[in-house]
Backbone as JSON Lines, residues from 0, in Angstrom:
{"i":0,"aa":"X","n":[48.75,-51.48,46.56],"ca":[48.32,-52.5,45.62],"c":[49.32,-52.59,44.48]}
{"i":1,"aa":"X","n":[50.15,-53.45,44.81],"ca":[51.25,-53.54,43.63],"c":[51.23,-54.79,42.9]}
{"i":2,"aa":"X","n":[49.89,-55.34,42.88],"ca":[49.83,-56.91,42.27],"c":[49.82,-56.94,40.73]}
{"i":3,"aa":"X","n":[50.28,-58.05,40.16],"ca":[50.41,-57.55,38.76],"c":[48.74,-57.72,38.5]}
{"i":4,"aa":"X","n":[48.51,-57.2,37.36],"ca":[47.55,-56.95,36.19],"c":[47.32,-58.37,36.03]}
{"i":5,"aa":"X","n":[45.47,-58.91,36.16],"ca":[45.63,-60.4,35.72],"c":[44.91,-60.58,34.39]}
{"i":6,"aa":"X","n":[44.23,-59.26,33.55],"ca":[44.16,-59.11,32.52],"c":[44.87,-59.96,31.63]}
{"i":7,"aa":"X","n":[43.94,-60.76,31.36],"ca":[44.5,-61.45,30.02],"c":[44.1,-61.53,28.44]}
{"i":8,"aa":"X","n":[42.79,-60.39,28.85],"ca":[42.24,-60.08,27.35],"c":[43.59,-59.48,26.17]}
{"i":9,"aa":"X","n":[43.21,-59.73,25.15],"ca":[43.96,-58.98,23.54],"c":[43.71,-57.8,24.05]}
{"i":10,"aa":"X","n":[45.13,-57.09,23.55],"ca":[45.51,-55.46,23.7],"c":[45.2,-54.69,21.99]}
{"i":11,"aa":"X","n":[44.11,-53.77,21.72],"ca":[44.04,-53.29,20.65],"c":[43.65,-54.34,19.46]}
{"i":12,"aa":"X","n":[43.12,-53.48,18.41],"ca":[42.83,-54.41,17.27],"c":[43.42,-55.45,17.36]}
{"i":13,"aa":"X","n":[44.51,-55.48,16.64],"ca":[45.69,-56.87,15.98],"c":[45.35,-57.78,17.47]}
{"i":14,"aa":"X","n":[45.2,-57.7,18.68],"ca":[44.84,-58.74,19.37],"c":[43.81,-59.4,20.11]}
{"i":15,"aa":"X","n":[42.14,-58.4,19.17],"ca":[41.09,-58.95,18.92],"c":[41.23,-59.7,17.81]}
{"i":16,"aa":"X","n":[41.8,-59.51,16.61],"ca":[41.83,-60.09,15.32],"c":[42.5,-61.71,15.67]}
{"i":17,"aa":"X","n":[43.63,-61.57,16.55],"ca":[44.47,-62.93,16.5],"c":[43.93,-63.9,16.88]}
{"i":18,"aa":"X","n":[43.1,-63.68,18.36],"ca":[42.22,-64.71,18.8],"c":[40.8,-64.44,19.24]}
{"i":19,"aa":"X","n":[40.12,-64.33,17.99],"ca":[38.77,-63.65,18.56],"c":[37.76,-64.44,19.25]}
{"i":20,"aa":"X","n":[36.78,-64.49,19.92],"ca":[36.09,-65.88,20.41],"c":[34.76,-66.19,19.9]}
{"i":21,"aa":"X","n":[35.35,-66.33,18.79],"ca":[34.14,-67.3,17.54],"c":[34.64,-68.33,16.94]}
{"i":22,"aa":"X","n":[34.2,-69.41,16.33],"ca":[33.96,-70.54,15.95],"c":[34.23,-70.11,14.67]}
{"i":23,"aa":"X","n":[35.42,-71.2,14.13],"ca":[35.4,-71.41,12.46],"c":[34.98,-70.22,11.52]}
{"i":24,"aa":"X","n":[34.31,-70.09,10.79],"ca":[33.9,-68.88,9.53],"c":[33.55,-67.57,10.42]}
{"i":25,"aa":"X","n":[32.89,-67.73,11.3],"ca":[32.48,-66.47,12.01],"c":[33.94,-65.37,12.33]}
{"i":26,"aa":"X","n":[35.0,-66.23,12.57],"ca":[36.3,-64.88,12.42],"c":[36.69,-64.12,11.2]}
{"i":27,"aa":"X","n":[35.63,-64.46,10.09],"ca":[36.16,-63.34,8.84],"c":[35.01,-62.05,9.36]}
{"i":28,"aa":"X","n":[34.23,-62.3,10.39],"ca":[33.45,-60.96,10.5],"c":[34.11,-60.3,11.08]}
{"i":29,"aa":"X","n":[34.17,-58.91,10.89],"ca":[34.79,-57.79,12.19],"c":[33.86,-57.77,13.05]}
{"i":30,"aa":"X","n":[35.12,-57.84,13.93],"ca":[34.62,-57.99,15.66],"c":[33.61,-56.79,15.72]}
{"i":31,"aa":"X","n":[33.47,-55.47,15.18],"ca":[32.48,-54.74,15.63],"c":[31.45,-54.86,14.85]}
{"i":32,"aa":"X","n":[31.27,-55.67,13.63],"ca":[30.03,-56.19,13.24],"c":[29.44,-57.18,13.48]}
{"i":33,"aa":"X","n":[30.24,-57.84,14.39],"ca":[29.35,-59.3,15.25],"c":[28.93,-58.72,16.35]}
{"i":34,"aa":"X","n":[29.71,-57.71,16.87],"ca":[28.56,-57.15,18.07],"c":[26.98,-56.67,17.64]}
{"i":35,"aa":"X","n":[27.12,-56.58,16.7],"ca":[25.8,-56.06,15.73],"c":[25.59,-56.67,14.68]}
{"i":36,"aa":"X","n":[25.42,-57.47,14.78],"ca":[24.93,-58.61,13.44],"c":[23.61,-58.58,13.22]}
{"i":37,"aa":"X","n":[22.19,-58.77,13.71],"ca":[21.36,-58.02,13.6],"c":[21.06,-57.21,12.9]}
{"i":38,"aa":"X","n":[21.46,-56.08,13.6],"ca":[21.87,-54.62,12.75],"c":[22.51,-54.5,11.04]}
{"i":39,"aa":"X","n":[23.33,-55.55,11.41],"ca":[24.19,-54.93,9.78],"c":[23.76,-56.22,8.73]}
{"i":40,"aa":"X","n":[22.97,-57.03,9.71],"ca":[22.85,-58.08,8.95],"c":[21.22,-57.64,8.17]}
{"i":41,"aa":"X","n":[20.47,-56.61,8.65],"ca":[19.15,-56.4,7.82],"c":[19.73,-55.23,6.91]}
{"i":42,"aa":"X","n":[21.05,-54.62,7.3],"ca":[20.96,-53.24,6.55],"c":[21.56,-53.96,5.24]}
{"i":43,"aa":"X","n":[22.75,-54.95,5.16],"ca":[23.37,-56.08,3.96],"c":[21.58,-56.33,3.56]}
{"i":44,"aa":"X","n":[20.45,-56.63,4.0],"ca":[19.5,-56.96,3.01],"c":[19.08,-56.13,2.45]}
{"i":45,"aa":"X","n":[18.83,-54.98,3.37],"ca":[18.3,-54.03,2.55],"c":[18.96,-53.2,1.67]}
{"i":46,"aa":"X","n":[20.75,-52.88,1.45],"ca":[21.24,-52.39,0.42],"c":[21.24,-53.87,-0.62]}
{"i":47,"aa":"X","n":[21.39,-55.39,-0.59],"ca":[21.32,-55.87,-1.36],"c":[19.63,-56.31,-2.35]}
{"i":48,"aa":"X","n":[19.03,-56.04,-1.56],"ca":[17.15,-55.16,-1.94],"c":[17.61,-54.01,-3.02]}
{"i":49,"aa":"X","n":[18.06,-53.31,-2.48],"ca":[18.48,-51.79,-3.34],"c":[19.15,-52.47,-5.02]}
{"i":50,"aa":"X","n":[20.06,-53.02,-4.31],"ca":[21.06,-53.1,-5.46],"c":[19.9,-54.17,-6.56]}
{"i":51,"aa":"X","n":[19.73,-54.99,-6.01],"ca":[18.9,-55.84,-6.7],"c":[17.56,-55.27,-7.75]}
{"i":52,"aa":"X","n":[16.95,-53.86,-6.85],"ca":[15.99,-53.31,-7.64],"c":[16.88,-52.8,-8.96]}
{"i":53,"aa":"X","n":[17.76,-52.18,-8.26],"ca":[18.51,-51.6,-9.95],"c":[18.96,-52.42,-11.06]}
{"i":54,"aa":"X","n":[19.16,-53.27,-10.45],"ca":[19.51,-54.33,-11.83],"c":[18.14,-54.51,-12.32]}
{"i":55,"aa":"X","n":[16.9,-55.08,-11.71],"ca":[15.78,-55.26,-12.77],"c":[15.72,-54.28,-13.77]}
{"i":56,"aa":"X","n":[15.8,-53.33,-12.71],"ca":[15.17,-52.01,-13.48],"c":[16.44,-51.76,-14.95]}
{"i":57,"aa":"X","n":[17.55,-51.63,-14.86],"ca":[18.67,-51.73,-16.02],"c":[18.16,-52.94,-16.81]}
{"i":58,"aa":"X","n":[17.43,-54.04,-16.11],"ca":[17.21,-55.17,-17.3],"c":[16.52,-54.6,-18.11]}
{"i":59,"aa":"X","n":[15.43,-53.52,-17.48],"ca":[14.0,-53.45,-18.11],"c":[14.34,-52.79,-19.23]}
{"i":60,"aa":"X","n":[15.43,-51.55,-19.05],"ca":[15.33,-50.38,-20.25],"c":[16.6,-51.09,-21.0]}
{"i":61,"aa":"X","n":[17.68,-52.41,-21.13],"ca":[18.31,-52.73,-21.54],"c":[19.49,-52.89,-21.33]}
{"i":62,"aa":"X","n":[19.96,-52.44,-20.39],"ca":[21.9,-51.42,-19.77],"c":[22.09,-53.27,-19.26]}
{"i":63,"aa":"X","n":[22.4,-54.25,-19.92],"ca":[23.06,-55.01,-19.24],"c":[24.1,-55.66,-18.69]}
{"i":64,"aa":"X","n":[25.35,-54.59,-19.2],"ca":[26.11,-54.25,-18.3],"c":[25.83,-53.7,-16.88]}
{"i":65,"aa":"X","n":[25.23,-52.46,-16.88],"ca":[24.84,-52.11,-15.57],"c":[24.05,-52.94,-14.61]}
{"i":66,"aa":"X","n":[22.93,-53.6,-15.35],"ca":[22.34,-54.62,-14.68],"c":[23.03,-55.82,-13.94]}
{"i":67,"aa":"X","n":[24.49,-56.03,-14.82],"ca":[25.04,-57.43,-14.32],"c":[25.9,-56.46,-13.03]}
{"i":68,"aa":"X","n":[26.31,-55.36,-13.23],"ca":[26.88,-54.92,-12.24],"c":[26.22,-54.58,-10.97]}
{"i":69,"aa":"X","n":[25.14,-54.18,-10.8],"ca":[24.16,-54.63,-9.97],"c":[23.67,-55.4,-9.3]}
{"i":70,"aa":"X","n":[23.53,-56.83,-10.09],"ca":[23.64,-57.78,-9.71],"c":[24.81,-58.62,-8.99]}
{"i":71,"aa":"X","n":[25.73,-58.4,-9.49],"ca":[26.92,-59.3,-8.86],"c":[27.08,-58.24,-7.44]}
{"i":72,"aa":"X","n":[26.71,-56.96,-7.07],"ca":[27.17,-56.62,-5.65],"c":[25.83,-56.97,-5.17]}
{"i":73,"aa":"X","n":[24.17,-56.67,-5.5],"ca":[22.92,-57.57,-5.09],"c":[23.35,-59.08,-4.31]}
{"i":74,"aa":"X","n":[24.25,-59.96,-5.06],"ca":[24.0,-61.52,-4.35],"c":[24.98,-61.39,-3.12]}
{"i":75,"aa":"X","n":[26.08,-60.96,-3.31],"ca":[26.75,-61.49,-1.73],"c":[26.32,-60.68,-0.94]}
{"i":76,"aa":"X","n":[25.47,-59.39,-1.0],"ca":[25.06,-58.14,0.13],"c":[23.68,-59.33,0.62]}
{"i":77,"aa":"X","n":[23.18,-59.97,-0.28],"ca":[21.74,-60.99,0.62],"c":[22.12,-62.0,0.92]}
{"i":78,"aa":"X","n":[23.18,-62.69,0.28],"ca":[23.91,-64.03,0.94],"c":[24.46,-63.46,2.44]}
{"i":79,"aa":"X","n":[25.03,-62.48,2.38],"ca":[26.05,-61.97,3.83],"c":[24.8,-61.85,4.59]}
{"i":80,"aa":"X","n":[24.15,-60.87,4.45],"ca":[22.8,-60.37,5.29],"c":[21.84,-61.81,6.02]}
{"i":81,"aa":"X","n":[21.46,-62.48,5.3],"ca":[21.0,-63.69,5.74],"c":[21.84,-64.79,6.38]}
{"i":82,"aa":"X","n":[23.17,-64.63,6.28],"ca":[24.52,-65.21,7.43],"c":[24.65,-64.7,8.29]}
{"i":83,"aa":"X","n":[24.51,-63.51,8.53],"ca":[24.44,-63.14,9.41],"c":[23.0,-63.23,10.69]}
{"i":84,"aa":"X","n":[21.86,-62.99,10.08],"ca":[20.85,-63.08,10.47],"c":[20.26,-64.47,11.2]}
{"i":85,"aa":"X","n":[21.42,-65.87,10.27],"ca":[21.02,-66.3,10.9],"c":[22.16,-67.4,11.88]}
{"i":86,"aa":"X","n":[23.68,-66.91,12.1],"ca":[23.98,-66.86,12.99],"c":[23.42,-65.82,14.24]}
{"i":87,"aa":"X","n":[23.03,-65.02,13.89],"ca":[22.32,-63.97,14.94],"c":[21.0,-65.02,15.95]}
{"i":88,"aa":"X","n":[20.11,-65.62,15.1],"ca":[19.28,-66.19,15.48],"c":[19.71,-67.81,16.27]}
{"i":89,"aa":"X","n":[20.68,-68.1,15.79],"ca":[21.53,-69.31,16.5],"c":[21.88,-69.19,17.37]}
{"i":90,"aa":"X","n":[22.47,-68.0,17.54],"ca":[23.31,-67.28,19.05],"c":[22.38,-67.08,20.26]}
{"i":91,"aa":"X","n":[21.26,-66.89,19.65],"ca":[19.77,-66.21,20.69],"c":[18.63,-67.42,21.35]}
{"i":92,"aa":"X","n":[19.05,-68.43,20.62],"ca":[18.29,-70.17,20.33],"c":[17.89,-70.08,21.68]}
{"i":93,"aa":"X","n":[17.2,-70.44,22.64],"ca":[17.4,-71.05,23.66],"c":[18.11,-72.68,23.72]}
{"i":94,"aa":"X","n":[18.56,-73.13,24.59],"ca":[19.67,-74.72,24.67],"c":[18.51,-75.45,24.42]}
{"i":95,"aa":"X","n":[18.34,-77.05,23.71],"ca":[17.62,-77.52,23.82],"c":[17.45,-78.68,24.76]}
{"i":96,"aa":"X","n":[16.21,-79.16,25.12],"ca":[16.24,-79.91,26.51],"c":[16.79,-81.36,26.11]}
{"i":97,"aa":"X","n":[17.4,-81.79,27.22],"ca":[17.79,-83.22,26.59],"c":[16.58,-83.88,26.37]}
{"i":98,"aa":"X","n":[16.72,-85.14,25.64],"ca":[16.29,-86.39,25.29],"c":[16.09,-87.27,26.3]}
């Protein structure tokens, strides 16, 4: 069996990264967090949950520095988490029937 290799997948990172097979915005995710989007997409809610409690809580006793710092990593950890969640749920759609 001396036939060449008809492998045409990307060799290593740098040639998952070059041409990955997603659509538009979806290539700023790493390829091993779109295999798990789901996954990383409830854990982004639930550390941006976390982060979010601490800022109230810094509002409450005054630290609003700490609070704003809290806050500003809180919004993109629930913006990401819910992009993800719901390309996740897009991906899973069933097709819809024609018209």
């Amino acid at each position: 069996m001396n036939a060449p290799d008809d492998n045409t997948a990307a060799k290593g990172p740098r040639g998952r990264w070059a041409s990955p097979p997603r659509p538009g915005l979806q290539r700023l995710i790493n390829p091993w967090e779109y295999r798990h989007l789901r996954a990383f997409g409830v854990m982004r809610i639930a550390g941006g949950s976390v982060a979010a409690s601490a800022s109230i809580i810094c509002l409450a006793y005054g630290v609003y520095g700490w609070a704003a710092f809290f806050g500003v990593i809180a919004v993109p950890n629930l913006a990401g988490g819910y992009w993800y969640l719901t390309i996740d749920r897009s991906a899973s759609a069933p097709p819809e029937a024609p018209a």
